[in-house]
Structures are given as C-alpha cells and as structure tokens.
C-alpha positions as CSV (number, residue, x, y, z in Angstrom):
1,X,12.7,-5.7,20.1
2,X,11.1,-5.8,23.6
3,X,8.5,-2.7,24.7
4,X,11.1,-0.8,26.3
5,X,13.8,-0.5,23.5
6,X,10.9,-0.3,21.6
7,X,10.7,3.5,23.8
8,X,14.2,4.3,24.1
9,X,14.2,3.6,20.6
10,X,11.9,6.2,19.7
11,X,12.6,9.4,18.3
12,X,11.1,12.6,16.8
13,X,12.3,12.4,12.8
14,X,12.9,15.6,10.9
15,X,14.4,13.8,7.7
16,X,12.7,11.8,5.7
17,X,13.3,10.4,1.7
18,X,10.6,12.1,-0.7
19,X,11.1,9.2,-2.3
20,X,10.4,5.9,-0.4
21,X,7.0,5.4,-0.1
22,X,6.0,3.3,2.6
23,X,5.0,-0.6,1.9
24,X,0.9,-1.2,2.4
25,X,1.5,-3.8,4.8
26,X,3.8,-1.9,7.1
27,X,1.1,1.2,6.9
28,X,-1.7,-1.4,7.7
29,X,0.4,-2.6,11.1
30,X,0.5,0.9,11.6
31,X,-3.1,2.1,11.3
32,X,-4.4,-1.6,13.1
33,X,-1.9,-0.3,15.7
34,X,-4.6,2.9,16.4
35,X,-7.8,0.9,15.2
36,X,-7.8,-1.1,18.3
37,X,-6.4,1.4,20.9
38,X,-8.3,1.9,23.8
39,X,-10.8,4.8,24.5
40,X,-13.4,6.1,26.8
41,X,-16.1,3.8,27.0
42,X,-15.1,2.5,23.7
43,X,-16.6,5.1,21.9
44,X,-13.7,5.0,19.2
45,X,-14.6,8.8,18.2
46,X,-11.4,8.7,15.8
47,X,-10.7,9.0,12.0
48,X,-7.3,8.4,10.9
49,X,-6.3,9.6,7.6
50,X,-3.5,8.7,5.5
51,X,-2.4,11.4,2.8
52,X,-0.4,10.5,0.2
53,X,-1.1,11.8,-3.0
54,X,1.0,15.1,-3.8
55,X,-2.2,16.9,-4.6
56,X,-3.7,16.4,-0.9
57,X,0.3,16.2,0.2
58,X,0.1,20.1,-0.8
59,X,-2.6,20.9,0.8
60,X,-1.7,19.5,3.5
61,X,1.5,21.2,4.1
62,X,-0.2,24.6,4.2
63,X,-0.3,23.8,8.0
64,X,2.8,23.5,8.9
65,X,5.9,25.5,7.3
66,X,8.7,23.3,7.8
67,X,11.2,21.8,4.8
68,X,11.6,18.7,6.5
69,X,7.6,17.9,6.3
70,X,7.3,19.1,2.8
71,X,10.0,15.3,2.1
72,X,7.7,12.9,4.0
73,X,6.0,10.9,1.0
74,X,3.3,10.6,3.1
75,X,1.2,12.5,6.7
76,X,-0.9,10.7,8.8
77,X,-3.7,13.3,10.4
78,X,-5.8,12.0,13.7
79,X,-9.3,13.3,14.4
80,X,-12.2,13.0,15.7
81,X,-15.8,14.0,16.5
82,X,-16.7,15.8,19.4
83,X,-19.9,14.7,19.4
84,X,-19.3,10.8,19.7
85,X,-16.9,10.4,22.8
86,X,-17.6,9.5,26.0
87,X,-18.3,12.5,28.2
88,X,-18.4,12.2,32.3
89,X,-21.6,13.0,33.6
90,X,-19.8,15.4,37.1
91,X,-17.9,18.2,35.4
92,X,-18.8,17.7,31.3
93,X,-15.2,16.6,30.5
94,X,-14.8,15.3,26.6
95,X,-12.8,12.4,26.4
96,X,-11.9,13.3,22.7
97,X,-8.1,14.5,23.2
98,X,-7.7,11.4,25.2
99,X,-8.8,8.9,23.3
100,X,-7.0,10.6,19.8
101,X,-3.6,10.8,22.7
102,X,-3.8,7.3,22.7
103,X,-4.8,6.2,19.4
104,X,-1.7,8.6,18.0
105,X,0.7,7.4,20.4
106,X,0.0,3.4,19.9
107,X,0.1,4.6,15.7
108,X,3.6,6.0,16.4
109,X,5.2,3.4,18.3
110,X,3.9,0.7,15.9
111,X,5.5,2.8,13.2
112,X,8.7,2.5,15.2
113,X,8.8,-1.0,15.3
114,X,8.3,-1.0,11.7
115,X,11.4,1.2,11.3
116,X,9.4,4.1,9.9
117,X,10.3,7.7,11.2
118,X,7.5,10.2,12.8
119,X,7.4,13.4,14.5
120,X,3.8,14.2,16.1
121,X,3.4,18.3,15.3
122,X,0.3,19.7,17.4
123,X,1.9,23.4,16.0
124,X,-0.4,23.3,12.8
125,X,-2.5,25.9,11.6
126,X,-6.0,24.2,12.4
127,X,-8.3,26.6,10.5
128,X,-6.1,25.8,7.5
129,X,-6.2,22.0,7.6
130,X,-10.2,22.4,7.7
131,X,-10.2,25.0,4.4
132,X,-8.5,21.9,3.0
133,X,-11.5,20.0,2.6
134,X,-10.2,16.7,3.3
135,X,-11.9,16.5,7.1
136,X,-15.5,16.5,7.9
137,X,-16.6,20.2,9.1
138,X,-17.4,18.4,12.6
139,X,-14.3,16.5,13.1
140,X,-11.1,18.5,15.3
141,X,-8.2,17.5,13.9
142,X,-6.0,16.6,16.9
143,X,-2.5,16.2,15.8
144,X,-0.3,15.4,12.4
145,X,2.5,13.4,11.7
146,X,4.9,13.3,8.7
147,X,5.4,9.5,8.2
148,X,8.2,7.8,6.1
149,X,11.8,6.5,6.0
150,X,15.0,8.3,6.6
151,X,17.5,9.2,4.0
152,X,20.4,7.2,3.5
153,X,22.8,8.4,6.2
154,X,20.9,9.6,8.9
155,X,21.8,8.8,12.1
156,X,19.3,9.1,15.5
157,X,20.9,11.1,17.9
158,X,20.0,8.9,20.8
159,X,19.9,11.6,23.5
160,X,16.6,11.1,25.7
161,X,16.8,14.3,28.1
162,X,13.9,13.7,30.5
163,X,13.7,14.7,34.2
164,X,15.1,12.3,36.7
165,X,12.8,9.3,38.2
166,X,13.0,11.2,41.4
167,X,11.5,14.6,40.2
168,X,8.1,12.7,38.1
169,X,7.6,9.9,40.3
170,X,6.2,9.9,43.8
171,X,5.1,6.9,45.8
172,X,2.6,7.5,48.1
C-alpha cells in the first residue's frame, strides 16, 4: 500500500485479541520504524519500551482504566529525557514532545502497515506509570499505546471526520 492509503487506512483500535501476540519480526519493523525517526538536532532523547509480560502488563494498566486496553497482549510506552534534547537557545523551548510526536507517530503508522491495531492514549495517570518502576525517575513518559491484532470479526469503521481542506489550509 502507498503512503496515503497507508493514512486513510489508519485508525484508532479499541479491540484487540488477548491472545495473539504479536510476531518479533513485525514488532522489530515497528520499533526500527521510531529508532530512525527524525529529531531536533538528532539528539534521539527517546526510550521505547515494549511491555509484554502480564506481570508488567498489570502494572501497566493502572494508568489507564479502559477494558479494551486491559486485551492488548502487549503496550508500547514512549519516553524520554528531558535533559538530552535539543533545546533553542531564544526562548528555552525543549524539543522533547517533538521529537517523542514524531518517533510515536512513525511507530504507529509502521504498525499499520503491518496490520497491527493502535490507539495512542495521552489520558494516562503519569504519576502512576512512574510508581511502576519500569521507567527511569528522569525520563517523562510521553504517550502509550495498546499494540496487537483485532479479534476475529472486527470491522474498521472507515469514517475519517476531519475539517475541510479549506478551513486548515491557507496559502499565502
């Protein structure tokens, strides 16, 4: 599929099968897919973290009360350190939530094209992923994303409602 279907293509998926994890090559894709991402002066400030194993899994899903993220067999958490992006020298602006916006958003497309569903969740409980323990205490977990296939049945529902061309684009 071309770049475009590719983003029609796209949805957020609340459904997933508890049961099919996802195949180590296909996750690879998906992580390579963030690893070479572009950021701010190439800093690369990220961590990407793959949790899997229903002990972390649990933990994990402290964050975020939904039923539909407690069936992903696996969540795939983006962070990163402060401390190492690229910050511009006029006004002090961090580059962090940039460079993880990026990283995330390259991570779920490729995950598309490998026919796995996502749905990025910013609407976690941050101070509970940290008493976790699974994240360094100097890394800001940026965003979340349950990360597996669909259960048999489940359709997309194909609707993209978005503002007209006219109304977010403006040639000047």
């Amino acid at each position: 599929m071309n770049y475009h279907e590719l983003i029609y293509q796209r949805e957020s998926i609340r459904n997933y099968d508890p049961e099919r994890q996802i195949e180590p090559e296909k996750l690879e894709k998906i992580f390579d897919a963030g690893r070479v991402a572009p950021s701010a002066a190439n800093r690369q400030p990220w961590r990407f973290y793959l949790i899997s194993s229903p002990e972390n899994l649990q933990k994990i899903r402290t964050c975020y009360h939904r039923p539909w993220f407690s069936d992903s067999p696996h969540v795939l958490v983006v962070a990163g350190k402060r401390n190492a992006a690229w910050v511009r020298s006029f006004d002090g602006y961090n580059a962090l939530e940039t460079d993880l916006t990026i990283a995330m958003d390259h991570m779920i497309l490729a995950a598309e094209a490998e026919g796995i569903g996502t749905c990025w969740i910013a609407a976690f409980d941050p101070e509970k992923l940290q008493q976790t323990g699974l994240f360094d205490p100097d890394e800001t977990v940026f965003a979340i994303t349950p990360l597996g296939y669909q259960r048999d049945g489940f359709r997309k529902n194909g609707n993209k409602i978005r503002k007209p061309f006219s109304e977010v684009v403006k040639y000047i």
